[in-house]
N, CA, C and O atoms as a printed pandas DataFrame, in Angstrom:
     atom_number atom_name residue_name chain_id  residue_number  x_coord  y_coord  z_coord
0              1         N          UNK        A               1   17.068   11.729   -8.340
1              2        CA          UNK        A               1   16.658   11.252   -7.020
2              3         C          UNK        A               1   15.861   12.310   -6.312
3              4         O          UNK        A               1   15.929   13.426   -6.826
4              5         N          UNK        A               2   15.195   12.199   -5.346
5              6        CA          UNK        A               2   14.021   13.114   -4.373
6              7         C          UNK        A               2   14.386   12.964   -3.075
7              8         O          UNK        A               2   15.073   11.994   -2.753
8              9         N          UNK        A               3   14.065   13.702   -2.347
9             10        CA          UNK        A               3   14.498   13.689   -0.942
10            11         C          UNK        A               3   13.391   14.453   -0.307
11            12         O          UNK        A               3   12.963   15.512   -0.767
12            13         N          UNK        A               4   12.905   13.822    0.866
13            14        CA          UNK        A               4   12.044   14.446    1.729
14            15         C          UNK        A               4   12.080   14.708    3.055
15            16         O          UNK        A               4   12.637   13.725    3.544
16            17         N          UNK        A               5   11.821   15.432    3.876
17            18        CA          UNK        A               5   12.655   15.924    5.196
18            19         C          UNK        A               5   11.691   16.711    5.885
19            20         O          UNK        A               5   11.072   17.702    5.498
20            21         N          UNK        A               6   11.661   15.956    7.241
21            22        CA          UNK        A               6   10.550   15.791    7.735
22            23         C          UNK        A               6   10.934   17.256    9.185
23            24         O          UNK        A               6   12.070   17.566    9.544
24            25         N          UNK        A               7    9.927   17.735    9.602
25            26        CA          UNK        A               7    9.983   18.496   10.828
26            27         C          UNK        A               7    8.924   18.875   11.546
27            28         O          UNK        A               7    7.735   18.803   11.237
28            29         N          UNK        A               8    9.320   19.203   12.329
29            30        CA          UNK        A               8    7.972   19.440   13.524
30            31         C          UNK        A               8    7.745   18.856   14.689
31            32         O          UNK        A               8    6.983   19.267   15.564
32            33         N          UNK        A               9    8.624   17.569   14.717
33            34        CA          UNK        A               9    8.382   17.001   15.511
34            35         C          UNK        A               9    8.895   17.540   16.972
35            36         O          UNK        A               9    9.601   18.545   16.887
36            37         N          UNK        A              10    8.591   16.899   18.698
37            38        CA          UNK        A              10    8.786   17.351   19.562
38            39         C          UNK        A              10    8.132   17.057   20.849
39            40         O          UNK        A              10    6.940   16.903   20.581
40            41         N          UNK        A              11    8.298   16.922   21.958
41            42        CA          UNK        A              11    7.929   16.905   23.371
42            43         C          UNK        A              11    6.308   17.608   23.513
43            44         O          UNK        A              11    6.095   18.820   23.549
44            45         N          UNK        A              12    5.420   16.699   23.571
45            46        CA          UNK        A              12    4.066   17.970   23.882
46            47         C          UNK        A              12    3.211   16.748   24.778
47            48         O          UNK        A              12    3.174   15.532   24.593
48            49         N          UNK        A              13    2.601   17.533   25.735
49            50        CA          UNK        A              13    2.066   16.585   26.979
50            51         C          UNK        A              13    0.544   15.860   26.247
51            52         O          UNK        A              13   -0.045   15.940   25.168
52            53         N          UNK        A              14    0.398   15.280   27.301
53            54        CA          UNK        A              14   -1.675   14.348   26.211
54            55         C          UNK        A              14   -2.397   15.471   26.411
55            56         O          UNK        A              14   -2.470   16.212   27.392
56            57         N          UNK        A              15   -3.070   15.509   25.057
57            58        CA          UNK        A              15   -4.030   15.987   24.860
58            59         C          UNK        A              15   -3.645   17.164   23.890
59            60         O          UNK        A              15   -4.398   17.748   23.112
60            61         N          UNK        A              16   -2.428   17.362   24.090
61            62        CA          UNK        A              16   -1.853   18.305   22.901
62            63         C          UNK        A              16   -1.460   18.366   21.288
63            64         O          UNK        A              16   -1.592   17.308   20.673
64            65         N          UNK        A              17   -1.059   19.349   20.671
65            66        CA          UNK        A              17   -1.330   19.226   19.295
66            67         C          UNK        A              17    0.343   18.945   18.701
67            68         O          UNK        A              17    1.195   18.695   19.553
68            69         N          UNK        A              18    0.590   18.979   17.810
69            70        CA          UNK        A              18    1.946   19.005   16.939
70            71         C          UNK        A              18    1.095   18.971   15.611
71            72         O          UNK        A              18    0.046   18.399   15.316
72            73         N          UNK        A              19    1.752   19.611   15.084
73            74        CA          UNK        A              19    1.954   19.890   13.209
74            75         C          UNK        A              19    3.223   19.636   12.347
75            76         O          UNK        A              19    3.948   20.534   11.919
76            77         N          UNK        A              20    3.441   18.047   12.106
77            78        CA          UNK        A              20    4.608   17.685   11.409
78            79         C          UNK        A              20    4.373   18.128    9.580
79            80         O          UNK        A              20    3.434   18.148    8.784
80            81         N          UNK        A              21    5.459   18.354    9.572
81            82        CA          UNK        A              21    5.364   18.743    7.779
82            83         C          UNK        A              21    6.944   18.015    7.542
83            84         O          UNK        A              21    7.955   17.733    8.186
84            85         N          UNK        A              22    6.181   17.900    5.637
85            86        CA          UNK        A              22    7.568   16.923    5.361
86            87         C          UNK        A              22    8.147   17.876    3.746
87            88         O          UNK        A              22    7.374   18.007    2.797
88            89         N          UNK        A              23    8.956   18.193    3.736
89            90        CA          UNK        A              23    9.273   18.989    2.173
90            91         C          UNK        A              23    9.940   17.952    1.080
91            92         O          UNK        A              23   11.077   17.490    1.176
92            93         N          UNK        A              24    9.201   17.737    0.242
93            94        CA          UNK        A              24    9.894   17.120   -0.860
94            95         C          UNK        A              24   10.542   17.761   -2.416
95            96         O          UNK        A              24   10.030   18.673   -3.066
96            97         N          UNK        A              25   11.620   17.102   -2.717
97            98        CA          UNK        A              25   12.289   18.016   -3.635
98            99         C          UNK        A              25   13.079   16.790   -4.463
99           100         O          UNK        A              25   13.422   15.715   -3.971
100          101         N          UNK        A              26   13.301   17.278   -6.001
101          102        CA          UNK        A              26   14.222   16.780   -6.430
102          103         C          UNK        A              26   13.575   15.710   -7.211
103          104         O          UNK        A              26   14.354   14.785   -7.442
104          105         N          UNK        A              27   12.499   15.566   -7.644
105          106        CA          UNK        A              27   11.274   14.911   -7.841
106          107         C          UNK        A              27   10.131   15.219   -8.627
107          108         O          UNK        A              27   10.255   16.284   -9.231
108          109         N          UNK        A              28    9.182   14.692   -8.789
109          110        CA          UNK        A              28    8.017   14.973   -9.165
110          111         C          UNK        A              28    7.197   14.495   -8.381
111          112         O          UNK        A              28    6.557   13.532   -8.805
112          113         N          UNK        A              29    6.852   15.102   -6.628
113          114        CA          UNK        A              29    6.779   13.982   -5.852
114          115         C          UNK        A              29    5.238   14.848   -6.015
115          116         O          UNK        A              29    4.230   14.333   -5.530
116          117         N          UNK        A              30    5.158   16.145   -6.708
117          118        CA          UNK        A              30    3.563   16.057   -6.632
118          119         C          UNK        A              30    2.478   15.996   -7.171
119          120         O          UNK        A              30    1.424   16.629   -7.114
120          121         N          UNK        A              31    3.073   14.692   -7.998
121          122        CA          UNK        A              31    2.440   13.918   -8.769
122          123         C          UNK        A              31    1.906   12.401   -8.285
123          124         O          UNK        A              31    1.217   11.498   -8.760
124          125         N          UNK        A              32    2.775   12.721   -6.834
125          126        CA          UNK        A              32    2.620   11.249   -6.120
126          127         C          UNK        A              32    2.014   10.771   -4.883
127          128         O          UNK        A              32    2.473   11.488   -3.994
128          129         N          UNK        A              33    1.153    9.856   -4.345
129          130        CA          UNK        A              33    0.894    9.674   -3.039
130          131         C          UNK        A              33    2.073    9.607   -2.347
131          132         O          UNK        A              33    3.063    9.286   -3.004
132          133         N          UNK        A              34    2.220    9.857   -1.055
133          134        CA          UNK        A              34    2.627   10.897    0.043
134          135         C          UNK        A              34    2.011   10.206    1.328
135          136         O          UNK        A              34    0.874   10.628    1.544
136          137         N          UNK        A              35    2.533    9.073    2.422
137          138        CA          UNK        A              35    2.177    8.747    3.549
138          139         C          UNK        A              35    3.073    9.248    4.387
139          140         O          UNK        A              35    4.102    9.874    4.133
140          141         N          UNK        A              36    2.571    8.903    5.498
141          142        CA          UNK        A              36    2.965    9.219    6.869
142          143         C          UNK        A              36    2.918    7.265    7.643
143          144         O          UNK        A              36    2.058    6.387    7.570
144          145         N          UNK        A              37    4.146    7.311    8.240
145          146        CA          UNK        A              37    4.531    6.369    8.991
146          147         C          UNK        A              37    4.944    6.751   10.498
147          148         O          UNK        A              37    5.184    7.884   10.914
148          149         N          UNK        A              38    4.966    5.827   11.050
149          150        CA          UNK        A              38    5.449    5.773   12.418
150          151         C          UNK        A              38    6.041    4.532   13.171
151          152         O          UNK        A              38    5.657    3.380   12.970
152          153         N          UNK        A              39    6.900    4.850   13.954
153          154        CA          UNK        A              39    7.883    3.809   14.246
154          155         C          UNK        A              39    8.195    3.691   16.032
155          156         O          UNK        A              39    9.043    4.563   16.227
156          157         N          UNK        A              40    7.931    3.111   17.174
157          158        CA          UNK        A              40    8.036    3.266   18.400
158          159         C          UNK        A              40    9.200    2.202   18.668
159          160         O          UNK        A              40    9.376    1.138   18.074
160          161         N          UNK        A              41    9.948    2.750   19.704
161          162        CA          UNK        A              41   10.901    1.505   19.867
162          163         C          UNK        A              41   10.479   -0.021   19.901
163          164         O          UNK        A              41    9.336   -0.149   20.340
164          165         N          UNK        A              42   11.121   -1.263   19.542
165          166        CA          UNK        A              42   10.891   -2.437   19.584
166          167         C          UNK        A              42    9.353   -2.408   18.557
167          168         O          UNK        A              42    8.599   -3.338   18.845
168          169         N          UNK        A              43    9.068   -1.894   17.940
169          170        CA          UNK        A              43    7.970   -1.775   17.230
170          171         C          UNK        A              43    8.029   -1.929   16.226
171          172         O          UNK        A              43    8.992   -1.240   15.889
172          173         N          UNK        A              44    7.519   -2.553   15.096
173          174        CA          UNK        A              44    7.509   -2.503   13.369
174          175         C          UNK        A              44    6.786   -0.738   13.116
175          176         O          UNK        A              44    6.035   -0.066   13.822
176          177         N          UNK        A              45    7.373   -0.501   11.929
177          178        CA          UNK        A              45    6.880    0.782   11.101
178          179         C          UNK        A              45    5.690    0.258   11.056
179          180         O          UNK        A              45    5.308   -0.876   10.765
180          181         N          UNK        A              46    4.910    1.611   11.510
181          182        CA          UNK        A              46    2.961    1.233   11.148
182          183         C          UNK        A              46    2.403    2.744   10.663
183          184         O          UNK        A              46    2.580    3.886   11.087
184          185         N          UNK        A              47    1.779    2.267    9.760
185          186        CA          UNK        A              47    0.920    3.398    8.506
186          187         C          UNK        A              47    0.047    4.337    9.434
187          188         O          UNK        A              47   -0.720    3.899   10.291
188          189         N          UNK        A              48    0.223    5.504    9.200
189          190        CA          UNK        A              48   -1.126    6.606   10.117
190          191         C          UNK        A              48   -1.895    7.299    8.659
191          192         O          UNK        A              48   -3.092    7.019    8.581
192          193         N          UNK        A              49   -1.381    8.097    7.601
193          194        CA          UNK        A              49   -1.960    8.325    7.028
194          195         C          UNK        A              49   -0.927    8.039    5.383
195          196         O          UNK        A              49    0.230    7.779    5.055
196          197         N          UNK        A              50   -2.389    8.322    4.695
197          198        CA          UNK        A              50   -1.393    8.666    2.930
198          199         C          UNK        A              50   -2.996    9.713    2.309
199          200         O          UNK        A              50   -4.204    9.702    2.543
200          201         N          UNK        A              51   -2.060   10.482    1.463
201          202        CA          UNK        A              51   -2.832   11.388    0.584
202          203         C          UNK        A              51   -2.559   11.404   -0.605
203          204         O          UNK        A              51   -1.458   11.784   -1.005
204          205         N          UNK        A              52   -3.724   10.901   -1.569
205          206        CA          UNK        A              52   -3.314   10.920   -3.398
206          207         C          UNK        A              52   -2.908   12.432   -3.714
207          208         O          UNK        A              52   -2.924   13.320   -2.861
208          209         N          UNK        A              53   -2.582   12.590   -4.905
209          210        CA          UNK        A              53   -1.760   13.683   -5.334
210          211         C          UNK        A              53   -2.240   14.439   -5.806
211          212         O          UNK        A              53   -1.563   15.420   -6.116
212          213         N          UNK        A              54   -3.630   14.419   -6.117
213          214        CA          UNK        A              54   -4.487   15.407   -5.948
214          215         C          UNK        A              54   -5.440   15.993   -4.379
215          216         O          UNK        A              54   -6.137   17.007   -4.335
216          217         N          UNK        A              55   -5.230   15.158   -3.393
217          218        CA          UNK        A              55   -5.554   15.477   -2.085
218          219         C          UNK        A              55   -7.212   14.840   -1.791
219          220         O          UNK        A              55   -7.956   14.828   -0.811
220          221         N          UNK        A              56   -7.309   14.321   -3.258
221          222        CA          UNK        A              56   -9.239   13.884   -2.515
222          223         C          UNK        A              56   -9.127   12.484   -2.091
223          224         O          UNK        A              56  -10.059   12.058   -1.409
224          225         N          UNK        A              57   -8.097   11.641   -2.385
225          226        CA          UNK        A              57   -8.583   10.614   -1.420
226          227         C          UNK        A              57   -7.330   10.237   -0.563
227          228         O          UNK        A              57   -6.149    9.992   -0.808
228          229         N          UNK        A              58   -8.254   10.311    0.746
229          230        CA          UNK        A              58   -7.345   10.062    2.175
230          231         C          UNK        A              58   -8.006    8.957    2.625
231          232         O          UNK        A              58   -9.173    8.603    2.457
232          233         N          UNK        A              59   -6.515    8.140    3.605
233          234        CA          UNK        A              59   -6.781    6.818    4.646
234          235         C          UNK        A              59   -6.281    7.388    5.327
235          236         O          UNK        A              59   -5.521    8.334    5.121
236          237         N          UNK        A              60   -6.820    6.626    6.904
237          238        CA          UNK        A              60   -6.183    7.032    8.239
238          239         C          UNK        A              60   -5.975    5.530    8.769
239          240         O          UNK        A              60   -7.017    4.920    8.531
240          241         N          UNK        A              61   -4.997    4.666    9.418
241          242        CA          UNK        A              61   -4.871    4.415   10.171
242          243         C          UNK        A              61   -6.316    4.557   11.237
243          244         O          UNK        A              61   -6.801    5.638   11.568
244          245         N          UNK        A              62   -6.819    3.256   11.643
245          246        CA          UNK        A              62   -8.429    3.333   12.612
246          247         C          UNK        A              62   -7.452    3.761   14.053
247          248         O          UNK        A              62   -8.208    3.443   14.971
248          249         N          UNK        A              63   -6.501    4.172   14.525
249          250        CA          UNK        A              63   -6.494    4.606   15.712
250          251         C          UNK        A              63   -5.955    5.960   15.634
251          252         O          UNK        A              63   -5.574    6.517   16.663
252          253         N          UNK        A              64   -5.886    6.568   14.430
253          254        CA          UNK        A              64   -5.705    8.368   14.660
254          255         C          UNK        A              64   -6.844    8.908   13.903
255          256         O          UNK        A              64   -6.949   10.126   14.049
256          257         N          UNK        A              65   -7.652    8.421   13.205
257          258        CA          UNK        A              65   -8.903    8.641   12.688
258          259         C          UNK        A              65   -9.516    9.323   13.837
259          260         O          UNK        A              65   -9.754    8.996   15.000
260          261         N          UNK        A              66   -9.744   10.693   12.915
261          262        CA          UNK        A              66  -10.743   11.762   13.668
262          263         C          UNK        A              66   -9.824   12.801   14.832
263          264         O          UNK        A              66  -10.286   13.772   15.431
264          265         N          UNK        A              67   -8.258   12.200   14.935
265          266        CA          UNK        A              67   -7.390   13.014   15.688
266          267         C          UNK        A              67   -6.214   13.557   14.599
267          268         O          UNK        A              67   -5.630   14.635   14.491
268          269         N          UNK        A              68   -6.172   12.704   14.094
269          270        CA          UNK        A              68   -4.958   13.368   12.788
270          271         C          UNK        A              68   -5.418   13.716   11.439
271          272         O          UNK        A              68   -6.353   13.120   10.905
272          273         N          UNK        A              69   -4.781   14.665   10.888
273          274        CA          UNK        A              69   -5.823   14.947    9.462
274          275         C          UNK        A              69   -4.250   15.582    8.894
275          276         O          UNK        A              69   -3.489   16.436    9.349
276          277         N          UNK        A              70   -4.204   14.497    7.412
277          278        CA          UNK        A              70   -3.346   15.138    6.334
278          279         C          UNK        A              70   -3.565   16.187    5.366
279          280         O          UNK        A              70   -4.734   16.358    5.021
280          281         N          UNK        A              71   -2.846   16.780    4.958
281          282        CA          UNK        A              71   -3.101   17.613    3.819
282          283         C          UNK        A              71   -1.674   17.734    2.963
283          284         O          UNK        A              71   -0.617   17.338    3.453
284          285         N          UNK        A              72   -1.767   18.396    1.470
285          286        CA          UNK        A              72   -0.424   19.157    0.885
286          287         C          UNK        A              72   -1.097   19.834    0.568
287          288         O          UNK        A              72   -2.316   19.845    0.393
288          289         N          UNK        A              73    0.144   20.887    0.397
289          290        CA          UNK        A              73    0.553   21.955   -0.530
290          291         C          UNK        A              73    1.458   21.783   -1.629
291          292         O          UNK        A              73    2.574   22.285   -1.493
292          293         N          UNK        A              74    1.212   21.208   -2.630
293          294        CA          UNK        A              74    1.841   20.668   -4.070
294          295         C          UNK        A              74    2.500   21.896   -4.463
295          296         O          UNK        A              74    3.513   21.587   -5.090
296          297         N          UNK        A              75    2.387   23.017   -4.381
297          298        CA          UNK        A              75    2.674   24.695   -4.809
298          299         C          UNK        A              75    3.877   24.656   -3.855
299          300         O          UNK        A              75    4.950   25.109   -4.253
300          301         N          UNK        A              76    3.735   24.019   -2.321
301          302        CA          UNK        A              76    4.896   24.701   -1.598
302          303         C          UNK        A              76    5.585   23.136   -1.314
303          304         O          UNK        A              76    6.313   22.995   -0.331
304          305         N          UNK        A              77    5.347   22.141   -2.105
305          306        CA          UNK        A              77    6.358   20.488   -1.913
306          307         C          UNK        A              77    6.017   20.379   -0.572
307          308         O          UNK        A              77    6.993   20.076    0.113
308          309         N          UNK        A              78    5.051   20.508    0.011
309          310        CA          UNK        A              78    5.001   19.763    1.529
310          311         C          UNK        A              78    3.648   19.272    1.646
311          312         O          UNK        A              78    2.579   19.799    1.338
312          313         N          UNK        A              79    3.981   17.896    2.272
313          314        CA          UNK        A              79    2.568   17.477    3.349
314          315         C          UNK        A              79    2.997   17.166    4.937
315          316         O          UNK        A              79    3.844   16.616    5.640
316          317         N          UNK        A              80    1.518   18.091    4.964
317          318        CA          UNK        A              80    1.478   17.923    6.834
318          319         C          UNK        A              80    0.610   16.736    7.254
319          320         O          UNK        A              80   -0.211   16.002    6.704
320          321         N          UNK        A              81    1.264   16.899    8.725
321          322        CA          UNK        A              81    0.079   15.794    9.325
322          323         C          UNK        A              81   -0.095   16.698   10.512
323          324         O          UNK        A              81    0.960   17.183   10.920
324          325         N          UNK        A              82   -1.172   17.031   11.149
325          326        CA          UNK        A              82   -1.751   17.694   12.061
326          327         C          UNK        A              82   -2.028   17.171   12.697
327          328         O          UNK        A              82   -2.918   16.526   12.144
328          329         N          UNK        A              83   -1.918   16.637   14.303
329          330        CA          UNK        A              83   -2.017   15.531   15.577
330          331         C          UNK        A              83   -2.611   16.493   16.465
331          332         O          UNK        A              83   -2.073   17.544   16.815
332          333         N          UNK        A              84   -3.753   16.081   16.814
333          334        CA          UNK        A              84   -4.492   16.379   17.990
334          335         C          UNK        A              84   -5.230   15.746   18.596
335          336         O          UNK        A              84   -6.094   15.105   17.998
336          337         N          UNK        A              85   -5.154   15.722   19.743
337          338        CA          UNK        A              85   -5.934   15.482   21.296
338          339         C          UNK        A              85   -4.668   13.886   21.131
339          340         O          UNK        A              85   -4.899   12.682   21.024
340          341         N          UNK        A              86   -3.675   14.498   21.172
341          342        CA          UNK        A              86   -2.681   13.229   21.667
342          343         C          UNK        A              86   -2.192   12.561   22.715
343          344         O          UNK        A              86   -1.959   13.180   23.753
344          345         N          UNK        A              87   -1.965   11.256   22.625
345          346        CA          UNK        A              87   -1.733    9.614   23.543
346          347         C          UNK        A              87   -0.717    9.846   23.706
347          348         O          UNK        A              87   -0.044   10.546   22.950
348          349         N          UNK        A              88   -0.132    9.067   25.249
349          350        CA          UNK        A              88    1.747    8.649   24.849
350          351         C          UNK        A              88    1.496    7.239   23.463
351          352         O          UNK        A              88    2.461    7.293   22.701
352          353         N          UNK        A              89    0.795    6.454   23.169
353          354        CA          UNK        A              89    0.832    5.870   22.390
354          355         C          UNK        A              89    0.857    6.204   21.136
355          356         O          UNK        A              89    0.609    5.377   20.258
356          357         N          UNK        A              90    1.180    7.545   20.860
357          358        CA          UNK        A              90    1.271    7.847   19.687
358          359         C          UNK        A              90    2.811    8.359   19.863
359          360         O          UNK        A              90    3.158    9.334   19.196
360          361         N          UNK        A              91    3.821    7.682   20.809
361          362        CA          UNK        A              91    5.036    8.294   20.948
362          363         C          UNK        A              91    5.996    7.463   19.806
363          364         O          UNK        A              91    6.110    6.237   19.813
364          365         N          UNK        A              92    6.668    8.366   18.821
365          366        CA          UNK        A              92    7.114    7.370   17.682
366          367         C          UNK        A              92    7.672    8.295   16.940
367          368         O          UNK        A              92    7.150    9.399   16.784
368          369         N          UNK        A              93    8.875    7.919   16.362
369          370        CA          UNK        A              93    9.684    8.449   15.410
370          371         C          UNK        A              93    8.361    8.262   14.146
371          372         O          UNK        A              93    7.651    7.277   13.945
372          373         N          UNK        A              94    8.372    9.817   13.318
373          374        CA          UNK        A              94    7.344    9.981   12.120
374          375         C          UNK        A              94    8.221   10.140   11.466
375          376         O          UNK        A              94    9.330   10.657   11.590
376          377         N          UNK        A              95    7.401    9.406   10.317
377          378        CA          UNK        A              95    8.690    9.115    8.660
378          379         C          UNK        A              95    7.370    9.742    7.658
379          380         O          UNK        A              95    6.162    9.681    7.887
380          381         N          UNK        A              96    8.099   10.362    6.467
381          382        CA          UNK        A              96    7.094   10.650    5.339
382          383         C          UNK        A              96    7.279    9.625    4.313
383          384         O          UNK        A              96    8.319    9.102    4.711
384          385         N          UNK        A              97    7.034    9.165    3.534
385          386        CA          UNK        A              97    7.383    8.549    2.496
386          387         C          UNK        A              97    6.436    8.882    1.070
387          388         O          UNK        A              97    5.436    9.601    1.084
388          389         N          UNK        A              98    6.885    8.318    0.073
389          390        CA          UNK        A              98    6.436    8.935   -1.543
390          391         C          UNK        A              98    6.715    7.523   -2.103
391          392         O          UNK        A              98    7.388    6.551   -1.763
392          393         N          UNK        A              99    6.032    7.797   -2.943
393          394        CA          UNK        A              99    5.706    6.635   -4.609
394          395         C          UNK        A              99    5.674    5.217   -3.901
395          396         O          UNK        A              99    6.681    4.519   -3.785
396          397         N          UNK        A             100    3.968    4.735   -3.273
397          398        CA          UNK        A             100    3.980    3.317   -3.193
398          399         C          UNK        A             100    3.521    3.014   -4.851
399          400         O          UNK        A             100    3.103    3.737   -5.756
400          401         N          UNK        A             101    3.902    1.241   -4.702
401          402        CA          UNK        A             101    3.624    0.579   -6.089
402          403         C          UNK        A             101    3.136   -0.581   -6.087
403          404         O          UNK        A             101    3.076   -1.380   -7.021
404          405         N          UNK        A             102    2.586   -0.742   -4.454
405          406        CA          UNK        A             102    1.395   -1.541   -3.649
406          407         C          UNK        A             102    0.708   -0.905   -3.057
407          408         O          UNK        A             102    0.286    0.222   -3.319
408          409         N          UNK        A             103    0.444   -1.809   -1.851
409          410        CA          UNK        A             103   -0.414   -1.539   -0.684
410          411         C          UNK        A             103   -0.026   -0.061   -0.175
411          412         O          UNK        A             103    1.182    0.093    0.004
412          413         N          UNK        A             104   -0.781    0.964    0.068
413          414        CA          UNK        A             104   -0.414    1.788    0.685
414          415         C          UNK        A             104   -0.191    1.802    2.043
415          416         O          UNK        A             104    0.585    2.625    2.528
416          417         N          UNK        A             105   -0.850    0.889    2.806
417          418        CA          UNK        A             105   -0.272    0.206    4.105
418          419         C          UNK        A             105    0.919   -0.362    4.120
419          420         O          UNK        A             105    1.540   -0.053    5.137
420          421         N          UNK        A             106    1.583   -1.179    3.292
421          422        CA          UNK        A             106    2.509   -1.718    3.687
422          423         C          UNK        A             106    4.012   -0.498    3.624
423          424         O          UNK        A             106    4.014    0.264    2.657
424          425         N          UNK        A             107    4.887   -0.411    4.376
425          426        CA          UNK        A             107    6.010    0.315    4.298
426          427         C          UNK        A             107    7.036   -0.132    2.882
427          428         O          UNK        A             107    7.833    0.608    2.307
428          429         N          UNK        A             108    6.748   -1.421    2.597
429          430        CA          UNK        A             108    7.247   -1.710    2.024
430          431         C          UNK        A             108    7.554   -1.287    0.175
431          432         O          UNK        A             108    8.427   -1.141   -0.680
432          433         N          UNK        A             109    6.172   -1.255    0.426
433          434        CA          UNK        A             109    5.201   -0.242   -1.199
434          435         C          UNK        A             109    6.103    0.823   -1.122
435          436         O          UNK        A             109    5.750    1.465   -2.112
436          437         N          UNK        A             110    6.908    1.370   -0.688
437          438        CA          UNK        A             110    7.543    3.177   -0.603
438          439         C          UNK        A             110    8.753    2.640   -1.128
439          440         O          UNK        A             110    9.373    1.577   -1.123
440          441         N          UNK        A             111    8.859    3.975   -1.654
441          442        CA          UNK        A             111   10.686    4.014   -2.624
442          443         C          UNK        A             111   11.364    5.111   -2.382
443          444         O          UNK        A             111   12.460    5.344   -2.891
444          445         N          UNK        A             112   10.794    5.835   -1.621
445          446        CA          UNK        A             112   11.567    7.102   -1.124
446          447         C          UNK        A             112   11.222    7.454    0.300
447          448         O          UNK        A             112    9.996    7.452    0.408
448          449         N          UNK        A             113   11.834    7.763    1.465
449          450        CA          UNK        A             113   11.431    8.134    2.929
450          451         C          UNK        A             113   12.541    9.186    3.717
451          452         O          UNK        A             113   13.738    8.993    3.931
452          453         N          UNK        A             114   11.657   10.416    4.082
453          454        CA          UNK        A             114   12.615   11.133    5.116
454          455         C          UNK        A             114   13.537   10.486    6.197
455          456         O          UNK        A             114   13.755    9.282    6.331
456          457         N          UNK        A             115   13.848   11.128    6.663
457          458        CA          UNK        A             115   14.969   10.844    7.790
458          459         C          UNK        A             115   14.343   10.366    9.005
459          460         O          UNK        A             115   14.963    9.651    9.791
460          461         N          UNK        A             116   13.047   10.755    9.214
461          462        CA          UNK        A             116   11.986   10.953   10.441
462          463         C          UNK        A             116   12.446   11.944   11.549
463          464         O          UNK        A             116   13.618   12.243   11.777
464          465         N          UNK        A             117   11.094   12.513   12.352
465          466        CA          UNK        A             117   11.112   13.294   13.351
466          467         C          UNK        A             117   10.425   12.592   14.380
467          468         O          UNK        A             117    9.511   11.770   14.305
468          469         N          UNK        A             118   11.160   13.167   15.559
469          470        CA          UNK        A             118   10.685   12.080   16.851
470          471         C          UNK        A             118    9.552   12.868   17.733
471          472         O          UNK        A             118    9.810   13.986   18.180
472          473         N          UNK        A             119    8.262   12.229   17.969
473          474        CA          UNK        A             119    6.989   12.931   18.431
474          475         C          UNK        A             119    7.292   12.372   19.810
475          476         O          UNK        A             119    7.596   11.181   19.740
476          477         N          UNK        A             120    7.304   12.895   21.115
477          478        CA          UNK        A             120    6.986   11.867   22.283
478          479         C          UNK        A             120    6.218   12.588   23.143
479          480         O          UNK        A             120    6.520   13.772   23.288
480          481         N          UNK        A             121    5.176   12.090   23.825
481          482        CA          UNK        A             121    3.867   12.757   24.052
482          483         C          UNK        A             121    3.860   12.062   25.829
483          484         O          UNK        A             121    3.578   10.961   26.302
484          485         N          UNK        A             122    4.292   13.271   26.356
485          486        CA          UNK        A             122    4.466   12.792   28.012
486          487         C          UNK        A             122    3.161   13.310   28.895
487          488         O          UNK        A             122    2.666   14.435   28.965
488          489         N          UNK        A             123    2.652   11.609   29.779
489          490        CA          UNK        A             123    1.777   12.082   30.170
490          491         C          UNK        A             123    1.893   12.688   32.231
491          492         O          UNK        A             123    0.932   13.240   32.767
């Protein structure tokens, strides 16, 4: 089994940055695409980013496009997501997840997901 465990998250006013990172272990997770989810109260889980497992091909979510940018480090089991010039609408428990076997949009495609970290962005 693999486990991934998410941190970074935290209180930062609009317009500010956060750098969530997620560590995966127990796995061969870096061999695997690697998204980023998000979850707001009364809200369905909705996709912000995913990165193939070699890192050249990235999606964004069209409303953090050009403010959030993924990356890993396969050497150190983590991918980040880097948030800047942030909304309260981007206020949302962030989940990592590993190995879709669909849609990389859908939450459903994932077979493994952190615990999530809670971002809330006060304006």
């Amino acid at each position: 089994q693999g486990q991934l465990v998410e941190s970074g998250g935290g209180v930062v006013q609009v317009g500010g940055s956060l750098r969530l990172s997620c560590a995966f272990s127990g796995r061969t997770f870096g061999s695997l695409p690697l998204g980023w989810f998000r979850q707001a109260p009364g809200k369905e889980r909705e996709f912000v980013a995913v990165i193939s497992w070699t890192g050249i091909q990235i999606f964004y979510h069209e409303s953090v496009n050009g403010r959030f940018t993924i990356t890993r480090d396969n050497a150190k089991n983590t991918v980040y997501l880097q948030m800047n010039s942030l909304k309260p609408e981007d206020t949302a428990v962030y989940y990592c997840a590993a190995d879709p076997d669909g849609s990389y949009r859908d939450p459903n495609s994932y077979a493994y997901w952190g615990q999530g970290t809670q971002v809330t962005v006060s304006s």
